[in-house]
C-alpha positions as CSV (number, residue, x, y, z in Angstrom):
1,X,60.7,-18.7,25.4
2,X,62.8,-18.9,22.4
3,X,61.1,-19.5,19.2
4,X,61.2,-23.1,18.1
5,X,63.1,-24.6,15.7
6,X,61.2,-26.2,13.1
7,X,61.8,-29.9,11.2
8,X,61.3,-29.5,7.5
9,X,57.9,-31.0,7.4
10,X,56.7,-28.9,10.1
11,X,58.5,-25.8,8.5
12,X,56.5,-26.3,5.0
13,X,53.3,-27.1,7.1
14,X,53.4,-23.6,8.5
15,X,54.8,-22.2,5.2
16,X,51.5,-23.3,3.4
17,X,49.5,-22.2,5.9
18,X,50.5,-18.5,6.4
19,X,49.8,-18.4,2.2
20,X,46.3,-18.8,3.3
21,X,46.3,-15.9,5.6
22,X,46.0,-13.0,2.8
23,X,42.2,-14.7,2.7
24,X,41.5,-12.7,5.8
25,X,42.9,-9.7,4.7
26,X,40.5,-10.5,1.1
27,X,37.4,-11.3,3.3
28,X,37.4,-8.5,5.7
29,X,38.0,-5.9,2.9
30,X,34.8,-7.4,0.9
31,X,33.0,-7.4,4.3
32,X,33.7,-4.0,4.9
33,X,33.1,-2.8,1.5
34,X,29.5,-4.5,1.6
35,X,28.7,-3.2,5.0
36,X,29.5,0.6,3.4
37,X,27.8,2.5,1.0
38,X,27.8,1.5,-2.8
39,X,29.4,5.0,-3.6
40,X,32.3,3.8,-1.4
41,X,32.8,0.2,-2.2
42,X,35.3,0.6,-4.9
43,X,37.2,2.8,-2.2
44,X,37.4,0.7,0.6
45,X,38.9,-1.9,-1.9
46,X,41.5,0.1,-3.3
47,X,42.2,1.2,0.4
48,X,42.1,-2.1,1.3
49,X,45.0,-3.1,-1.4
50,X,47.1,0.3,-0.8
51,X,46.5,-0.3,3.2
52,X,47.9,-3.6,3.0
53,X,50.9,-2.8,0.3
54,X,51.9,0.0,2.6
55,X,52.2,-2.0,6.0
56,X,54.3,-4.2,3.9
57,X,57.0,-2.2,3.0
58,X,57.0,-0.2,6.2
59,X,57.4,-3.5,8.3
60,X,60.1,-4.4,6.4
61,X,61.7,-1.6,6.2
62,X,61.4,-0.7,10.1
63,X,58.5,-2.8,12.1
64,X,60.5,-5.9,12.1
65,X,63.4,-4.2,13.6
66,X,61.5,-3.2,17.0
67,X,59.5,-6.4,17.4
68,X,62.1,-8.8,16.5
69,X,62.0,-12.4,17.8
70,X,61.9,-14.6,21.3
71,X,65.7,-15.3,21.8
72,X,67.2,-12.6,19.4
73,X,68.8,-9.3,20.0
74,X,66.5,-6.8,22.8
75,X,66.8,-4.0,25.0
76,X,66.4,-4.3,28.4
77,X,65.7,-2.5,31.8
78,X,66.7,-3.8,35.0
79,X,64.3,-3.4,37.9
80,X,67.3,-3.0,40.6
81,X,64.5,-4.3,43.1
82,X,63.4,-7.7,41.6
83,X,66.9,-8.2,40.0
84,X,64.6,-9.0,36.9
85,X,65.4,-7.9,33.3
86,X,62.3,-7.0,31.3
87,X,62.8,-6.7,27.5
88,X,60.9,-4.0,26.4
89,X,62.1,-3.2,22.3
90,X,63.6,-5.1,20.1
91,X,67.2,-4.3,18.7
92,X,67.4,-5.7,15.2
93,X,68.6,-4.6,11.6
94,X,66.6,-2.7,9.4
95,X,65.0,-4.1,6.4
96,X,65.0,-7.4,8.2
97,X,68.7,-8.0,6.8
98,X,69.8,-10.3,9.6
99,X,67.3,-12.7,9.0
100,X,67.6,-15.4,6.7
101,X,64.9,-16.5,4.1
102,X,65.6,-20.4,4.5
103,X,62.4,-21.2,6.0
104,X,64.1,-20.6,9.0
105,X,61.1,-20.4,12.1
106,X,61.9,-16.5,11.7
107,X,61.9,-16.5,8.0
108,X,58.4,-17.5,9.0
109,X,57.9,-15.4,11.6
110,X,58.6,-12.3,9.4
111,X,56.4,-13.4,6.2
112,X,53.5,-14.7,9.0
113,X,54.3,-10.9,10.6
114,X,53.6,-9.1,7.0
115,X,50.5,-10.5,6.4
116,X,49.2,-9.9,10.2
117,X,50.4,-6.2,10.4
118,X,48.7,-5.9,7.2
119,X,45.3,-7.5,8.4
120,X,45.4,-5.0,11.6
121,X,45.8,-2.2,9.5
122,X,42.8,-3.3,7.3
123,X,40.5,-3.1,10.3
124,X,40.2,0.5,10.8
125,X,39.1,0.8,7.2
126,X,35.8,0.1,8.4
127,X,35.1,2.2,10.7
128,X,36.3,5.3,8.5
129,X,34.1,3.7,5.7
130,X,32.8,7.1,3.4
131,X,34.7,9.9,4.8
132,X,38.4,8.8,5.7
133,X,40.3,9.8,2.9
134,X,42.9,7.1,1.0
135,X,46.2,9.0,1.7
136,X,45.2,9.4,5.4
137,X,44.3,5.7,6.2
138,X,48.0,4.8,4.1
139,X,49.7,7.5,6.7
140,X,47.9,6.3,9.6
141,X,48.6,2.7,8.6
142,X,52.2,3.0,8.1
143,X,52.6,4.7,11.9
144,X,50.5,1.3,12.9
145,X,53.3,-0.5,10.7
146,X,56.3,1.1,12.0
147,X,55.9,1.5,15.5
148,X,52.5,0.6,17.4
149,X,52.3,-2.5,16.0
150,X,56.0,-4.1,16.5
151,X,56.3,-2.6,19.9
152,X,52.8,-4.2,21.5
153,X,54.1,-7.9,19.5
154,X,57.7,-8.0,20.6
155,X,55.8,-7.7,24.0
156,X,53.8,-10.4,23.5
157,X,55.5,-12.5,20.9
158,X,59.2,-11.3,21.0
159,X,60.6,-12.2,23.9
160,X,58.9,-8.5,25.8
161,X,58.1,-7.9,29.2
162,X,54.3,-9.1,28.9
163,X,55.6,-12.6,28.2
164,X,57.7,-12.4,30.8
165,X,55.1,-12.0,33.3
166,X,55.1,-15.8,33.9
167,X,59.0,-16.5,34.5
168,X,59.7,-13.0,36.3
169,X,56.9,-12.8,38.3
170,X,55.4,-16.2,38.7
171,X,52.1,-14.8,36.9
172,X,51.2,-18.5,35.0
173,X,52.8,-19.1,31.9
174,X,52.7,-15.1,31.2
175,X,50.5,-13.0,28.8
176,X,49.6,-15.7,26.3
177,X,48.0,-14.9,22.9
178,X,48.4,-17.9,20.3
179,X,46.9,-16.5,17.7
180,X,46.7,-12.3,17.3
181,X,43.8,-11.9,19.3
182,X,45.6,-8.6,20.7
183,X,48.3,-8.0,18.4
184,X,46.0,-8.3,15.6
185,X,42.7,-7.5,16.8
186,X,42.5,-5.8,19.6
187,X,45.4,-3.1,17.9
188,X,43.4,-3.0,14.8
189,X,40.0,-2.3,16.7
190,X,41.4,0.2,19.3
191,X,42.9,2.3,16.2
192,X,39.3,1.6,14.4
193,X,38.0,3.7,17.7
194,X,40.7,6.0,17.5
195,X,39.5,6.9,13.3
196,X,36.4,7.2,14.3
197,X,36.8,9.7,17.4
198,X,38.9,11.8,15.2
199,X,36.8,11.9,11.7
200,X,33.7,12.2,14.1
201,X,30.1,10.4,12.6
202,X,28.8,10.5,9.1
203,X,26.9,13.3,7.5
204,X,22.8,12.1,8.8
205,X,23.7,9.5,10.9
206,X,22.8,11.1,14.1
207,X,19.9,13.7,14.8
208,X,20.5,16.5,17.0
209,X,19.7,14.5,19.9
210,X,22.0,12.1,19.0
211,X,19.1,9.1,17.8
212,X,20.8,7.2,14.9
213,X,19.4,7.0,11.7
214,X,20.1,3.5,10.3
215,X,22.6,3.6,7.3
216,X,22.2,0.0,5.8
217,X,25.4,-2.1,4.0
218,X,24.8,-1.7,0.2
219,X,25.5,-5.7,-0.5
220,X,25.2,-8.7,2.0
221,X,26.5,-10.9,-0.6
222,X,30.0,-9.3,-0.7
223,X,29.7,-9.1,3.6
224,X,28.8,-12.7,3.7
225,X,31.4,-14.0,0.9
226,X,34.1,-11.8,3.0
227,X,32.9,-14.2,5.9
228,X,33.7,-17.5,4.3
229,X,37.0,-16.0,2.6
230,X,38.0,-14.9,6.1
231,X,37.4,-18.5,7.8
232,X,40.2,-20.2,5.5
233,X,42.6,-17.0,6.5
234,X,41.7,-17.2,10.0
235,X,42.8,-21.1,10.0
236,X,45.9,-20.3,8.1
237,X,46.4,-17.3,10.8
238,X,45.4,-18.7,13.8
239,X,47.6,-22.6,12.7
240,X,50.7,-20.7,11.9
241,X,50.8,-18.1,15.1
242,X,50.0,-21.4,17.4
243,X,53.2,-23.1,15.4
244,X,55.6,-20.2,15.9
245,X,54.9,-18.2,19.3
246,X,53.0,-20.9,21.4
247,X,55.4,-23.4,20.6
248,X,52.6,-26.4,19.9
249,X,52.8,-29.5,18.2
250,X,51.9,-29.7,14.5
251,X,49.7,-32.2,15.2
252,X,47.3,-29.7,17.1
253,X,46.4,-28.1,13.8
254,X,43.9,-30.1,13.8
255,X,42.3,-29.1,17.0
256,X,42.8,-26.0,16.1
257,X,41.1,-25.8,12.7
258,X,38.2,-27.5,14.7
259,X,38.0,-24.8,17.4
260,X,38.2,-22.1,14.7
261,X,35.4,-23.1,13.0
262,X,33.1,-24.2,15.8
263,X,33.4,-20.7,17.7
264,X,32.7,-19.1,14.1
265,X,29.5,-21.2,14.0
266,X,28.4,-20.6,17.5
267,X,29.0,-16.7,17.5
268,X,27.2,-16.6,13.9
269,X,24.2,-18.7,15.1
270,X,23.9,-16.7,18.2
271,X,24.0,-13.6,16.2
272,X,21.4,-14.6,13.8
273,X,18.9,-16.3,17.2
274,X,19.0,-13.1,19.0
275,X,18.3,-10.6,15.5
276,X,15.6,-12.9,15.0
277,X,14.0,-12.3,18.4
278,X,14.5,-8.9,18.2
279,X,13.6,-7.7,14.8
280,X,11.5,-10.6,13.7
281,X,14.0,-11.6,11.4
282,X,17.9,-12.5,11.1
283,X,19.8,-9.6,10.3
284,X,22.4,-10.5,7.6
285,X,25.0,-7.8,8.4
286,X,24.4,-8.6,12.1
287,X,25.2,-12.3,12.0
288,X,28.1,-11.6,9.9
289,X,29.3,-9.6,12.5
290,X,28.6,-12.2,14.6
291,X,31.0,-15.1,12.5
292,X,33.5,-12.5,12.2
293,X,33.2,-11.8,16.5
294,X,33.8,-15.8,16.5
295,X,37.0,-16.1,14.6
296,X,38.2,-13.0,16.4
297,X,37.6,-14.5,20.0
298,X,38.7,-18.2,19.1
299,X,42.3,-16.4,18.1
300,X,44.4,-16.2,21.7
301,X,43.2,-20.0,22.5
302,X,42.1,-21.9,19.7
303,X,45.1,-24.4,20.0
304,X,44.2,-25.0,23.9
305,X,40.4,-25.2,24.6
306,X,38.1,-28.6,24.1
307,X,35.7,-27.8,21.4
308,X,32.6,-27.5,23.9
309,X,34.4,-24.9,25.0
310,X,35.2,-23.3,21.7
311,X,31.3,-23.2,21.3
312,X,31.0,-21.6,24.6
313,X,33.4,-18.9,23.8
314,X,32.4,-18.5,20.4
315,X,28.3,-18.3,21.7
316,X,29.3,-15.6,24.5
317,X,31.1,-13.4,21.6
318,X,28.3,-13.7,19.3
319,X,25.7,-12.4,22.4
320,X,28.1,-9.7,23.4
321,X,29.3,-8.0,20.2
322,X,25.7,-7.5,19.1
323,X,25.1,-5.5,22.3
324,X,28.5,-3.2,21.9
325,X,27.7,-2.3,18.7
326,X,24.1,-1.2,19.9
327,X,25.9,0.2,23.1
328,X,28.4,1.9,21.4
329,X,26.0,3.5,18.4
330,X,23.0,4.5,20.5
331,X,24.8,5.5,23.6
332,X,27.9,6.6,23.2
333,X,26.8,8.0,19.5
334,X,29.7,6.4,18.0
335,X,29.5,6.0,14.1
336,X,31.1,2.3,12.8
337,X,29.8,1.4,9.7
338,X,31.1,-2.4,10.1
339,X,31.4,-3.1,13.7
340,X,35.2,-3.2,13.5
341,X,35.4,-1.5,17.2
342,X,33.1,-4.1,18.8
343,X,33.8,-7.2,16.6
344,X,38.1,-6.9,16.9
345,X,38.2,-4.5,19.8
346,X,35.5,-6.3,22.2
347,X,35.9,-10.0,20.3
348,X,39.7,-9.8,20.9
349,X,39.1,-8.9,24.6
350,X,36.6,-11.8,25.4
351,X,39.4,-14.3,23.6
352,X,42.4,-13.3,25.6
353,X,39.9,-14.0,28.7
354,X,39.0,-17.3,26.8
355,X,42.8,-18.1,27.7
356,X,42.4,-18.3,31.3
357,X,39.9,-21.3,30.7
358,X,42.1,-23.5,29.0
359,X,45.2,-22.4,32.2
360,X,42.5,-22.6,35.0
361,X,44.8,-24.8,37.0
362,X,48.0,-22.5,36.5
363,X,47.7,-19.9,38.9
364,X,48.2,-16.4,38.4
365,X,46.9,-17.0,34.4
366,X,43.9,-14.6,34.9
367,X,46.4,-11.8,36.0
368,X,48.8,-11.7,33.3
369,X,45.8,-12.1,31.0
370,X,44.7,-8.7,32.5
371,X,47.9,-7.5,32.7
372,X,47.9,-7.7,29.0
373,X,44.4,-6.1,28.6
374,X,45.1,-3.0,30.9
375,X,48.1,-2.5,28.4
376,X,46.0,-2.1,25.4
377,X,43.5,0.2,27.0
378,X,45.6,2.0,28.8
379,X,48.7,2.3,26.7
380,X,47.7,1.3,23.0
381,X,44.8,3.1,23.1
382,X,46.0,6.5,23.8
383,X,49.1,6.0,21.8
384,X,47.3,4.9,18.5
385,X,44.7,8.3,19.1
386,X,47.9,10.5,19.3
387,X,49.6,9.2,16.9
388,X,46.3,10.0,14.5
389,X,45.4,13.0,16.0
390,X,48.7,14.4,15.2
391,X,48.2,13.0,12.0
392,X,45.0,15.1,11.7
393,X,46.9,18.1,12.0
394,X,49.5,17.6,9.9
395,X,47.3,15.9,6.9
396,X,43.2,16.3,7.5
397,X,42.1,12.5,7.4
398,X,38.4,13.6,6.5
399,X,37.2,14.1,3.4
400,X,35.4,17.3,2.9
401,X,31.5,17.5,3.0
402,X,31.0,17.4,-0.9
403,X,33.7,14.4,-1.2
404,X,30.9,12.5,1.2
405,X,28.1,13.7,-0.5
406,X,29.6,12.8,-3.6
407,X,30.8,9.5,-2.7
408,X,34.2,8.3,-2.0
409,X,34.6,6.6,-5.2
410,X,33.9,9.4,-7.4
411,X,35.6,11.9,-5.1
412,X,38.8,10.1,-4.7
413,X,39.0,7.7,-7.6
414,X,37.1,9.4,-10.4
415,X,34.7,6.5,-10.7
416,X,32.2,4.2,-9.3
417,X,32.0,0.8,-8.4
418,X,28.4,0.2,-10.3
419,X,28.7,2.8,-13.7
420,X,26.3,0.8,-15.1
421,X,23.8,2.2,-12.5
422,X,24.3,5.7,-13.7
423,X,25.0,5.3,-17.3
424,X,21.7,2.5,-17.4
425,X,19.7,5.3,-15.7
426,X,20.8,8.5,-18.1
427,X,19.8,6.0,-21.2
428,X,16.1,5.6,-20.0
429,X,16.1,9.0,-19.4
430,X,16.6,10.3,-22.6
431,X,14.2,10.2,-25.5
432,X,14.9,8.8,-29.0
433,X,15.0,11.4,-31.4
């Protein structure tokens, strides 16, 4: 399906509400900074920031040119059999210079694009929280930029074969996703997993029989303020996708803004309910795990499910990302500071499924929903881990043992994100003379 053309009204609408989807980008970066160690924070931040100015250029420069646009200029491949032709890359100018910046629907589409590529490649940062070094996460990011990114979208959002699913092969209305819940979140999760097979588990954090030691966040406030500050982005994000590559009605921002917040509240209350029966008491970082799980799984369907619904989904994500990140720490001994595997990874997965609720009565729904999912695991996946483990080779992503020990923010950027710990400490130390 083309993408829409947009009435002025509806045009600044969406304008307005992609400027509120850097929010997500500030809130998970102050999650995953509190969720880390103090001697990182000031690292992830400035990662964070570099992370997000380096997607930006590269996007422009070449992302936009292989995702492109629904209805713009594509390659195909012609399956002599079916007679069908599946669009598989996009064939568009660099530097996005066939595009014009009129608040055209794909002026939008390319601003809306800049901030999302920029929110994936954000993700990974914490999961390679105190040992990925800052010129490795900007390399890795801008090979998420320039290629993985763009090619998964123009599948799903540009006119690409996944989309196609529904008209070509009859599969319901194709492999939908109104909001980023695999573009976004399932890419920037997979490449989380991909970081943290390569840079392998922090110094202590496992015993030699592989027991984890429990490394807490250094600040709850900053995880839980992240959570609030992604909410607003997450209804700018989630609004404006809806808008421009599910083709709905202005008027379901509304319903939309509803069913964002209410799977939020669900998955955070769920989170908080089942920490409190197992520990005695809610875990803070948990439960924000659990809000960010919510806004992850309402993404793909938020603009098509009743809000009991929206609960429903948003309760599941809640129960089920608190179990991955036990399953994945204590059994598969893998080492994710901030749950970004299980909350974007596993969250996105369980809202693309969400989907096939809202299209139960269009057969075929739940198979191009899978179609969709098989593609990330089994394509994305491995091509996100190559693409870093080549990296690896060419440029070492972890820091070395002393960097760790010393911290990432003394290592890396010659000063902490506290002084006043230190230099308050070295002044009752010393005697007056």
């Amino acid at each position: 399906m083309p993408i829409p053309s947009l009435s002025p009204i509806v045009a600044t609408l969406c304008f307005l509400l992609i400027l509120l989807v850097p929010f997500a980008v500030a809130g998970l970066a102050l999650l995953n900074s509190g969720l880390g160690r103090c001697r990182s924070a000031a690292h992830v931040m400035m990662a964070s920031l570099c992370v997000f100015a380096v997607t930006a250029l590269v996007y422009i420069a070449v992302g936009f040119s292989w995702q492109g646009a629904a209805g713009r200029h594509a390659h195909f491949i012609l399956i002599v059999a079916g007679g069908k032709a599946w669009s598989w890359i996009a064939a568009e100018p660099f530097f996005a210079s066939a595009v014009r910046f009129d608040l055209s629907a794909e002026s939008l589409l390319v601003l809306l694009q800049i901030f999302s590529v920029g929110l994936a490649a954000v993700i990974p940062l914490s999961s390679g929280s105190d040992r990925w070094r800052l010129g490795a996460s900007c390399a890795s990011s801008a090979l998420l930029a320039g290629f993985t990114y763009p090619l998964f979208a123009h599948w799903v959002w540009g006119g690409g074969w996944l989309s196609q699913l529904g008209a070509n092969c009859g599969l319901g209305r194709g492999f939908v996703d109104g909001g980023g819940a695999s573009t976004i979140q399932v890419v920037g999760g997979l490449t989380a997993l991909s970081i943290t097979w390569i840079l392998g588990p922090r110094h202590g954090k496992f015993s030699k029989d592989d027991i984890p030691a429990a490394i807490p966040g250094h600040n709850a406030v900053l995880a839980l303020t992240g959570c609030l500050l992604a909410w607003v982005g997450w209804i700018g994000l989630n609004s404006a996708s809806a808008i421009l590559f599910a083709g709905v009605d202005a008027a379901s921002v509304v319903l939309i803004v509803i069913n964002t917040t209410l799977s939020a509240a669900a998955s955070c209350l769920t989170a908080a309910a089942v920490t409190r029966v197992r520990f005695g008491r809610p875990d803070a970082s948990l439960t924000a795990n659990g809000w960010m799980a919510g806004l992850v799984a309402s993404s793909a369907a938020a603009a098509f499910l009743k809000p009991a619904i929206a609960i429903l989904v948003g309760a599941v994500a809640g129960f089920v990302v608190l179990y991955a990140i036990d399953l994945l720490e204590s059994r598969l001994a893998i080492d994710d500071p901030g749950g970004a595997v299980s909350v974007h990874a596993v969250g996105g997965i369980l809202g693309l499924l969400a989907v096939c609720i809202s299209a139960a009565q269009s057969s075929g729904q739940f198979l191009a929903q899978l179609a969709g999912i098989s593609t990330l695991l089994g394509f994305v996946l491995p091509l996100t881990y190559g693409f870093n483990w080549v990296l690896n080779r060419v440029y070492p992503q972890r820091v070395n043992e002393e960097g760790e020990r010393q911290g990432m923010d003394l290592h890396e950027l010659g000063a902490g994100a506290y002084p006043e710990f230190v230099v308050h400490s070295e002044e009752f130390t010393q005697r007056w003379n």
